[in-house]
MIVEXLUM-677502 format. One line per 5 residues: number of its first residue (from 1); for each residue z, y, x of N, C-alpha, C. Coordinates in Angstrom, 2 decimals. Layout:
BEGIN
NUM = Z:Y:X:Z:Y:X:Z:Y:X | ... .
# end
This chain:
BEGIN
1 = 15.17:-3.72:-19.00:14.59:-4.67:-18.05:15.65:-5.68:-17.62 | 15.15:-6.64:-18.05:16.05:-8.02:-17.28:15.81:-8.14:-15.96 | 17.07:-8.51:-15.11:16.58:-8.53:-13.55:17.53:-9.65:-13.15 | 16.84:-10.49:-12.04:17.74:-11.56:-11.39:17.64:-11.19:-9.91 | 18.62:-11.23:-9.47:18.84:-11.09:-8.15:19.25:-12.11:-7.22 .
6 = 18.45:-12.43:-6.23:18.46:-13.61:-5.46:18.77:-13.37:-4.02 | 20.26:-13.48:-3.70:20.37:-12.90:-2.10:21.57:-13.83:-1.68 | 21.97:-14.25:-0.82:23.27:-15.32:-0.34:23.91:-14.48:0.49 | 23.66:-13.28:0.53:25.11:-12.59:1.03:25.63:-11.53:0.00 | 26.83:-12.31:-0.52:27.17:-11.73:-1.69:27.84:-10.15:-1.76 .
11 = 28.36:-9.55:-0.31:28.26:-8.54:-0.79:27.10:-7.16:-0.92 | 26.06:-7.79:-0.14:24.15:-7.22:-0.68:24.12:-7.29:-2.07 | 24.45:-8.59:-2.88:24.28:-9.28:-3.92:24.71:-7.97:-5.15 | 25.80:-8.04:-4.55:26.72:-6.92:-5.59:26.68:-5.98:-5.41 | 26.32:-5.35:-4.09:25.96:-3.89:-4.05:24.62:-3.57:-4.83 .
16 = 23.49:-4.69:-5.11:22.57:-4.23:-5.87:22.78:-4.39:-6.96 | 23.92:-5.39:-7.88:24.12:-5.04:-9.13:24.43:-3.58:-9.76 | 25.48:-3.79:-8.77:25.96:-2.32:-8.78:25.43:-1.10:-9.32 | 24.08:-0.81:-8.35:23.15:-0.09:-8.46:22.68:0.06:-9.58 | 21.65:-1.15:-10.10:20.85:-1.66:-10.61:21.50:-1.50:-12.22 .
21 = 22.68:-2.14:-12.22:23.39:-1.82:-13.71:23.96:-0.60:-14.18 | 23.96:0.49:-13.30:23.97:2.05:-13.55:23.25:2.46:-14.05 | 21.68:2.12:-14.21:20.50:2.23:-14.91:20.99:1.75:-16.19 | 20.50:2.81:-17.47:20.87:2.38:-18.52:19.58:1.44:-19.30 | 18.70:1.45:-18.40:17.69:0.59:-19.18:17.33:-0.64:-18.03 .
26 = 18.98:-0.91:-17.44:18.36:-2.19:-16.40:19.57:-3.24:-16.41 | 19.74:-4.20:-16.84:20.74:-5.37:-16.99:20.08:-6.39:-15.73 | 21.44:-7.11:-14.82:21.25:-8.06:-14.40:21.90:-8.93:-15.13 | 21.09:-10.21:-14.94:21.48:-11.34:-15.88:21.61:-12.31:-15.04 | 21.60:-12.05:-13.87:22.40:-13.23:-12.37:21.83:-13.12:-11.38 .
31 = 23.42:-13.80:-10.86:22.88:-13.55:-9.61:23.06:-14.59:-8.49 | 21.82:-15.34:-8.24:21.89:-16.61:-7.40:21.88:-16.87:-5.76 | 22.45:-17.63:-4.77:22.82:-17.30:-3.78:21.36:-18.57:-2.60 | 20.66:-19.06:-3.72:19.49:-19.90:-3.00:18.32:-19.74:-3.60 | 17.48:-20.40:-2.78:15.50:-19.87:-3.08:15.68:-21.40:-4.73 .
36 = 16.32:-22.12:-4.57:15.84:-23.22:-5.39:16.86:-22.77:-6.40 | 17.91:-22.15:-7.05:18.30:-21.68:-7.83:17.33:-20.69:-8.30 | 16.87:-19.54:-7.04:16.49:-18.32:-8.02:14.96:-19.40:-8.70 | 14.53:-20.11:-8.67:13.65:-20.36:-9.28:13.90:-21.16:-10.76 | 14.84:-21.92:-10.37:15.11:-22.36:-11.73:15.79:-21.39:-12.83 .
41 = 16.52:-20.37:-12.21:16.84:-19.39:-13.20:15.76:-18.23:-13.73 | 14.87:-18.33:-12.62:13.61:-17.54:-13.08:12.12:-17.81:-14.24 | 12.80:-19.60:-14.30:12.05:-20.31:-15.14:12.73:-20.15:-16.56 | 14.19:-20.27:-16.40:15.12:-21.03:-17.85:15.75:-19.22:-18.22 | 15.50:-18.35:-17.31:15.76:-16.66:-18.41:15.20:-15.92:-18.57 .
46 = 14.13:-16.20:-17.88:12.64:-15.21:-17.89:13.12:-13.88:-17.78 | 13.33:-13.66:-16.71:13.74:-11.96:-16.26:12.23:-11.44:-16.19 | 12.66:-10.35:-15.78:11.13:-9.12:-15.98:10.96:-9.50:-14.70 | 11.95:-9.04:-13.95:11.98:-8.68:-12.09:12.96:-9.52:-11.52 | 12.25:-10.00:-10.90:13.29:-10.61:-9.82:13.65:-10.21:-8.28 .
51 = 14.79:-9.50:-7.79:14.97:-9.01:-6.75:15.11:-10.13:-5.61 | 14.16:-10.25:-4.46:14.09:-11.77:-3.66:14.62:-11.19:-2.42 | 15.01:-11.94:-1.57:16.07:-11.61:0.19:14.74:-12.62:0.04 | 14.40:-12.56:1.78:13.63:-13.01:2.86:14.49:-14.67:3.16 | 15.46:-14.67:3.72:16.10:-15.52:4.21:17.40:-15.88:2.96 .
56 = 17.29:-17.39:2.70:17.92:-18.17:2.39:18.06:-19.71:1.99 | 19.31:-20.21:1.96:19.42:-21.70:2.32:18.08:-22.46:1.28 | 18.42:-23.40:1.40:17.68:-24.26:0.57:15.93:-23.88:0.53 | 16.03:-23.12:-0.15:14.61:-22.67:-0.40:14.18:-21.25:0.31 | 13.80:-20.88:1.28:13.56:-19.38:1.69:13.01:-18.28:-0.04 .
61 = 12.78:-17.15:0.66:12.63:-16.32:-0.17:10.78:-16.45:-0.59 | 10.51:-16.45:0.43:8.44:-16.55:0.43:8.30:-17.84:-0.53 | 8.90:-18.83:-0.32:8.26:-20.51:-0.76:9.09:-20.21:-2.14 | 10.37:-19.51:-2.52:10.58:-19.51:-3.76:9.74:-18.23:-4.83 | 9.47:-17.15:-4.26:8.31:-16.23:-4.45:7.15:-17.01:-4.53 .
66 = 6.78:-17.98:-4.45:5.31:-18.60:-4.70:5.30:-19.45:-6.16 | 6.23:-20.06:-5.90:6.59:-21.04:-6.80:7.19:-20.10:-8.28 | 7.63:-19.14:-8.60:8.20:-18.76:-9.61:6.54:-18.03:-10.08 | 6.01:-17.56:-8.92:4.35:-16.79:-9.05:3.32:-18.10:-10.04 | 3.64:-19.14:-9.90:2.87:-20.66:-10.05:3.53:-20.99:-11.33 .
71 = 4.83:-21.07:-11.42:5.43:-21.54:-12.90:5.86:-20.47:-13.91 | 5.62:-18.93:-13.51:5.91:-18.06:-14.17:5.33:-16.32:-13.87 | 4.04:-16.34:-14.29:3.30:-15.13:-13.53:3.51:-14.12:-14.07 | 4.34:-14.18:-15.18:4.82:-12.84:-15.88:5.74:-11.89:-15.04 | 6.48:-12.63:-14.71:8.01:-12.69:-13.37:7.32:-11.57:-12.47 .
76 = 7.56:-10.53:-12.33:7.30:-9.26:-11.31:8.74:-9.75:-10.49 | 7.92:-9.04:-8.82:8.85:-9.89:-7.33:9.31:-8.95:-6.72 | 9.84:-7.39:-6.63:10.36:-6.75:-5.67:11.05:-7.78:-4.37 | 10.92:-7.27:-3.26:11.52:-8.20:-2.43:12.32:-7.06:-0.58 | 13.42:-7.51:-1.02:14.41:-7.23:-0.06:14.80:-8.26:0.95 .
81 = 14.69:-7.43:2.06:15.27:-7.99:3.53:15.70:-7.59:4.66 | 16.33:-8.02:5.70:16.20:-7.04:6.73:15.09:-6.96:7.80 | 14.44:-7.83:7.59:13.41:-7.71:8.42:12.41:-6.80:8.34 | 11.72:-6.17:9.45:10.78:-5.15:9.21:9.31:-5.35:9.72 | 9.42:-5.93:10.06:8.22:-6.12:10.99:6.70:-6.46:10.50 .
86 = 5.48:-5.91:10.19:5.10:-6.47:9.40:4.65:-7.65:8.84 | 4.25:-8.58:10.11:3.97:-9.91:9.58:5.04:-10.24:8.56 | 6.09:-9.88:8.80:7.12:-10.02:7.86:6.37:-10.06:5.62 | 6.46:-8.64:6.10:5.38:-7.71:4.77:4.39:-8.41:4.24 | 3.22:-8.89:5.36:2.18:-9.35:4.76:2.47:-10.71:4.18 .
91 = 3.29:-11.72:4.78:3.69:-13.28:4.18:3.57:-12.88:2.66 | 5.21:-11.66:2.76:5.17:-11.46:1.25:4.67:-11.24:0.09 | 3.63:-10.36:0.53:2.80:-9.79:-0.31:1.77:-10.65:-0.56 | 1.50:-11.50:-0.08:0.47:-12.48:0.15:1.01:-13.78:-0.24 | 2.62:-14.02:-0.38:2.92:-14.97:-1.26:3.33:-14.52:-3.11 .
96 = 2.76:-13.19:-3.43:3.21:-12.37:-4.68:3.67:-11.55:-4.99 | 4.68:-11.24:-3.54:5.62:-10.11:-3.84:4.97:-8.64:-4.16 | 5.97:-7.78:-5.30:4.90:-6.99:-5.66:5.14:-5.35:-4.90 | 6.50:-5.82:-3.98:7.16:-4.54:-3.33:7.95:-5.27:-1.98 | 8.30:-4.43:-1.30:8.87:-4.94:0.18:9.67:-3.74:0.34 .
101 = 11.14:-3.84:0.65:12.37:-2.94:1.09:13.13:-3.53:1.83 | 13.39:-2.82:2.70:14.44:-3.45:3.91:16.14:-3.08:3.21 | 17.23:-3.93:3.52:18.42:-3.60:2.98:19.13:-2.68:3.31 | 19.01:-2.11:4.72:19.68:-1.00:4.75:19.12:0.33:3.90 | 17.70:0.02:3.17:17.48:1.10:2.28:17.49:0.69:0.91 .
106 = 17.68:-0.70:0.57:17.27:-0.83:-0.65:18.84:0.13:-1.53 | 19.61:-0.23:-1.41:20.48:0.81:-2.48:19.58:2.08:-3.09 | 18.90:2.62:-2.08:17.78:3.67:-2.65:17.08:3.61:-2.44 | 16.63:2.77:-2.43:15.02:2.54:-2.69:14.42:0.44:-4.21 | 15.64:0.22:-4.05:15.96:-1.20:-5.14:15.36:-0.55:-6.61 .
111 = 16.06:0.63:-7.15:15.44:1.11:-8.55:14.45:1.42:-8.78 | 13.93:2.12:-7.48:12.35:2.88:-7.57:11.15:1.77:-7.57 | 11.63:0.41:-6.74:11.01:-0.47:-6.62:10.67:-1.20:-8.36 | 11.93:-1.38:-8.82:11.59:-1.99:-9.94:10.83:-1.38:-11.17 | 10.99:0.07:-10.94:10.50:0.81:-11.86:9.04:1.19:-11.67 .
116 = 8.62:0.73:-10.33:7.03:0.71:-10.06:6.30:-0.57:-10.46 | 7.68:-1.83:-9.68:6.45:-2.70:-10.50:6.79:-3.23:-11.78 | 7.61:-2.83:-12.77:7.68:-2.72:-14.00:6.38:-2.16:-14.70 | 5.97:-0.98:-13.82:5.04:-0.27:-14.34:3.43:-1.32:-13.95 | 3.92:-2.22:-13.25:2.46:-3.05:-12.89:2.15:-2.31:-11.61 .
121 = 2.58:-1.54:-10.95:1.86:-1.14:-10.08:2.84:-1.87:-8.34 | 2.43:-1.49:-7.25:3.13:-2.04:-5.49:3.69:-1.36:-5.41 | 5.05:-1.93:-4.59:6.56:-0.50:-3.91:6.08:-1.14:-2.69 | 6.40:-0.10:-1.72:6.22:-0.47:-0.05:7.21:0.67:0.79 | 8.24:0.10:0.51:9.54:0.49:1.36:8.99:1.62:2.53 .
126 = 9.65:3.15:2.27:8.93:4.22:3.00:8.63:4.05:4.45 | 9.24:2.98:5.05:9.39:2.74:6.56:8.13:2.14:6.53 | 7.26:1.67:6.23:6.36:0.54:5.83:5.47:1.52:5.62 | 5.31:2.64:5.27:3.91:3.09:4.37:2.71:4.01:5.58 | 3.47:4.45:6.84:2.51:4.42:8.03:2.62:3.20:8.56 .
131 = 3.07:2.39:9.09:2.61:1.15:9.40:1.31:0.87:9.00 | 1.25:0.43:7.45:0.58:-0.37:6.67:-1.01:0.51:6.86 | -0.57:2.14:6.78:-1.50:2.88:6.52:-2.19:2.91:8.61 | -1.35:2.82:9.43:-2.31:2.62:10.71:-2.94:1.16:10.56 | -2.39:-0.14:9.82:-2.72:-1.54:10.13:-4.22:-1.06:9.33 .
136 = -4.24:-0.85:8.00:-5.60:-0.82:7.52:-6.66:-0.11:8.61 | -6.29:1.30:8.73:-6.88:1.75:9.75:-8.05:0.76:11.17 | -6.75:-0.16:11.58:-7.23:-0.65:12.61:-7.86:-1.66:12.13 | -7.66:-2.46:10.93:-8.65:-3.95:10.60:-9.84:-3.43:10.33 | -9.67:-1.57:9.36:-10.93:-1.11:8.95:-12.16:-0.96:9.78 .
141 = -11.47:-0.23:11.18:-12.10:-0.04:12.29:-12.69:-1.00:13.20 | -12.01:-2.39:13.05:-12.37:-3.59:13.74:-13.38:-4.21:13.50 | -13.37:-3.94:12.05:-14.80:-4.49:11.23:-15.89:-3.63:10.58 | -15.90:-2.39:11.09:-17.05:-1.56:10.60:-18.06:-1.33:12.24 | -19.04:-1.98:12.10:-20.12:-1.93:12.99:-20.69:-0.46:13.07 .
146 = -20.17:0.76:12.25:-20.49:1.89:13.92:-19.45:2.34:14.57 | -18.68:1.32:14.52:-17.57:1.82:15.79:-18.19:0.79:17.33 | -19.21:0.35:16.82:-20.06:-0.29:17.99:-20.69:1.13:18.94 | -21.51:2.29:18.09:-22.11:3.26:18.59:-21.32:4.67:18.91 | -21.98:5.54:20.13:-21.00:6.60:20.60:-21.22:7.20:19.38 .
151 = -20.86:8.43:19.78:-20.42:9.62:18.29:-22.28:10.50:18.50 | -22.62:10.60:20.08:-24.47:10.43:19.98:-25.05:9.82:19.21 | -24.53:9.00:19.20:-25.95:7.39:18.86:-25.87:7.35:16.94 | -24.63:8.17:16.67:-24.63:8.51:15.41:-25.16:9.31:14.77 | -25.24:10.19:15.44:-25.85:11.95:15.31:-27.41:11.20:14.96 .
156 = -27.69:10.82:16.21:-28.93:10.81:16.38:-29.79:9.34:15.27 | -28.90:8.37:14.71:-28.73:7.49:13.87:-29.09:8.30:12.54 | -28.23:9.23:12.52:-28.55:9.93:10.59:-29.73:10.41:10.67 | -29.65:11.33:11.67:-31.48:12.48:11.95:-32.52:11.27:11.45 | -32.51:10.41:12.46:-33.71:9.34:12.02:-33.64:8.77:10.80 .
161 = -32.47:8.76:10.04:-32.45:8.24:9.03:-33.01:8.75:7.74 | -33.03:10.28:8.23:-33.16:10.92:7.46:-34.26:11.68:7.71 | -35.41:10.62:8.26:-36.85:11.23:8.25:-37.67:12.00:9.41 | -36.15:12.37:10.15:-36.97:12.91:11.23:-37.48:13.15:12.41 | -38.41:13.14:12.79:-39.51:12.16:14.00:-38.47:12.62:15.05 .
166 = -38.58:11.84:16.68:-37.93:11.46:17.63:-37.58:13.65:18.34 | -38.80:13.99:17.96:-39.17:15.51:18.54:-38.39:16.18:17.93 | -37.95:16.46:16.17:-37.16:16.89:15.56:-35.95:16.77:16.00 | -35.62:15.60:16.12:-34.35:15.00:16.48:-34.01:15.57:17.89 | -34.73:15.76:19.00:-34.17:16.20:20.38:-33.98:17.83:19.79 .
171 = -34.82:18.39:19.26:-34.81:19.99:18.86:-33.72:20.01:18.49 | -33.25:19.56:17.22:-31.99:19.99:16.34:-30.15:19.20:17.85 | -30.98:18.21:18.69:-29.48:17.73:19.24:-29.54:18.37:20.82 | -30.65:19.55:21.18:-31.13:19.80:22.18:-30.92:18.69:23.45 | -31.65:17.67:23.23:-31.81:16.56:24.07:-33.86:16.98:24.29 .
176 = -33.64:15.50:25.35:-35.42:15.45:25.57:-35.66:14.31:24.25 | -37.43:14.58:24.22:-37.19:13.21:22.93:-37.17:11.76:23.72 | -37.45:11.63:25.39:-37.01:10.41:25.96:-35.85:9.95:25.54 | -34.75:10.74:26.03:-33.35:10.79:25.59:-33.17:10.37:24.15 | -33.85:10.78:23.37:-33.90:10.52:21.46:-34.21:9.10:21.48 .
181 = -35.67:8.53:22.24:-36.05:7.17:22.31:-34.80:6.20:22.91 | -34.43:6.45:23.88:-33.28:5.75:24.96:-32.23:5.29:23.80 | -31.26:6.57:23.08:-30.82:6.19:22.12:-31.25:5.32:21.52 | -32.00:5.46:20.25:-32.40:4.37:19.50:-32.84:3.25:20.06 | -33.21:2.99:21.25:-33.09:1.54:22.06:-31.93:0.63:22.21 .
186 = -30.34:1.72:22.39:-29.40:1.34:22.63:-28.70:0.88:20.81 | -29.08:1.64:20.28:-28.53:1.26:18.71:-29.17:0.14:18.66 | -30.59:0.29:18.62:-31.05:-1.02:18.24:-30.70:-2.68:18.81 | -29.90:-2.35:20.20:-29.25:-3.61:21.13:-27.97:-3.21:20.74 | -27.41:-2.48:20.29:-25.71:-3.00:19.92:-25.95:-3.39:18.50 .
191 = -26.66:-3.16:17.57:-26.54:-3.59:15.93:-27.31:-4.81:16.26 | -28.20:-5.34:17.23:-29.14:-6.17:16.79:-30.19:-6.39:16.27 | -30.62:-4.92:15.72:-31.73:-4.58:15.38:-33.32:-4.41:16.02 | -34.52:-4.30:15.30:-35.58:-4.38:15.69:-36.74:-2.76:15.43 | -36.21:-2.28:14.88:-37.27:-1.40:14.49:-36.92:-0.41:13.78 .
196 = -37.58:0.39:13.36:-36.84:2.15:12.72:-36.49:1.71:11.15 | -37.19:0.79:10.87:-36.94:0.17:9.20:-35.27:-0.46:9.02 | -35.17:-1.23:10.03:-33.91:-1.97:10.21:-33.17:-0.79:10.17 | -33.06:0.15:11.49:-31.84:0.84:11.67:-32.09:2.17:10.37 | -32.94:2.57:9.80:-32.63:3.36:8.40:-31.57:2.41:7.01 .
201 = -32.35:1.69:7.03:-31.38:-0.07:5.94:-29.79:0.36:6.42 | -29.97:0.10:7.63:-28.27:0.09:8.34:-28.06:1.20:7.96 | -28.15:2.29:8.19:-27.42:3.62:8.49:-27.22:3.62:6.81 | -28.15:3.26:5.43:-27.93:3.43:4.29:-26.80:2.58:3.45 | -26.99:1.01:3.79:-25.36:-0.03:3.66:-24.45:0.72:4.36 .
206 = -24.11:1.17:5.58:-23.18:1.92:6.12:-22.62:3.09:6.00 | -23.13:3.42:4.88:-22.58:5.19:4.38:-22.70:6.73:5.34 | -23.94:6.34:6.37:-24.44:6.77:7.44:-25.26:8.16:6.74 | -26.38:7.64:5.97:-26.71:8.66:4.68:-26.79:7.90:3.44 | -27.02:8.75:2.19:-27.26:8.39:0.90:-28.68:8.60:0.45 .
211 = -28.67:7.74:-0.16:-30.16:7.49:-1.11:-30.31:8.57:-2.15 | -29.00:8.48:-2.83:-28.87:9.54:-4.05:-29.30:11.15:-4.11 .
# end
């Protein structure tokens, strides 16, 4: 694997050669100290991987990660920095990058990176991988409409969904069937809904029950 490494503090620079050329199946073939170098060298040697820093002169790391993504999509982007934070993460990943490592870990974590996305597949620096895994969590949760209804209004959401009259439904949740009606009044004003047809539809798009 050909690799270029793009970082302006040269002794980061060389501590990842270092690394990186201990691998007997990994050659660096340079190593540039700006975003507008690493791109022109990423155009004129066609490395496999290019190792990118966050911050540097001329050209940052994101705007030269876009541009090598635009004139050369073969070019796989591991990308090192010290920043952690995730807005940090998402720029990157969202300007191409195909992995994110902070520098105080990349020495061990720089090889594993390249050797994942060599393989085509995302590195996400271990500090990063609950983060990322609570952020989905919470966008998931932000945008799934039965986190509108209590953990009741769910119960009592499938029963009906699944055929069975308001009386069934108080039996099996030992409620009154007023209480069963009241519910489904309240589902039907937080979804927006109108009628037992609507809220079965919903509960079936929503993975509430299956058809199958």
């Amino acid at each position: 694997m050909k690799i270029l490494i793009a970082d302006d503090h040269e002794v980061v620079a060389e501590g990842l050669r270092h690394v990186i050329e201990a691998q007997p199946d990994m050659q660096v073939i340079a190593c540039v100290s700006n975003g507008s170098e690493a791109v022109r060298c990423a155009i004129e040697a066609s490395p496999d991987i290019v190792v990118m820093d966050y911050a540097m002169p001329e050209l940052n790391g994101i705007e030269a990660t876009r541009m090598i993504r635009e004139r050369r999509p073969p070019a796989s982007l591991p990308f090192e920095t010290m920043y952690s934070d995730p807005g940090y993460v998402l720029r990157a990943l969202q300007a191409g990058a195909a992995s994110y490592i902070v520098k105080k870990s990349a020495a061990s974590e720089v090889v594993q990176a390249i050797r994942e996305v060599n393989a085509g597949r995302r590195y996400l620096g271990k500090q990063f991988t609950d983060g990322a895994i609570d952020r989905f969590i919470q966008d998931a949760t932000a945008g799934d409409p039965l986190t509108r209804l209590s953990s009741r209004e769910r119960q009592v959401l499938q029963l009906l969904a699944e055929g069975h009259t308001s009386t069934e439904v108080a039996h099996t949740l030992s409620l009154s069937p007023k209480s069963v009606d009241t519910y489904r009044a309240r589902m039907e004003q937080k979804l927006g809904l109108h009628d037992l047809a609507s809220l079965i539809k919903f509960a079936i798009q929503n993975g509430v029950i299956s058809i199958e």
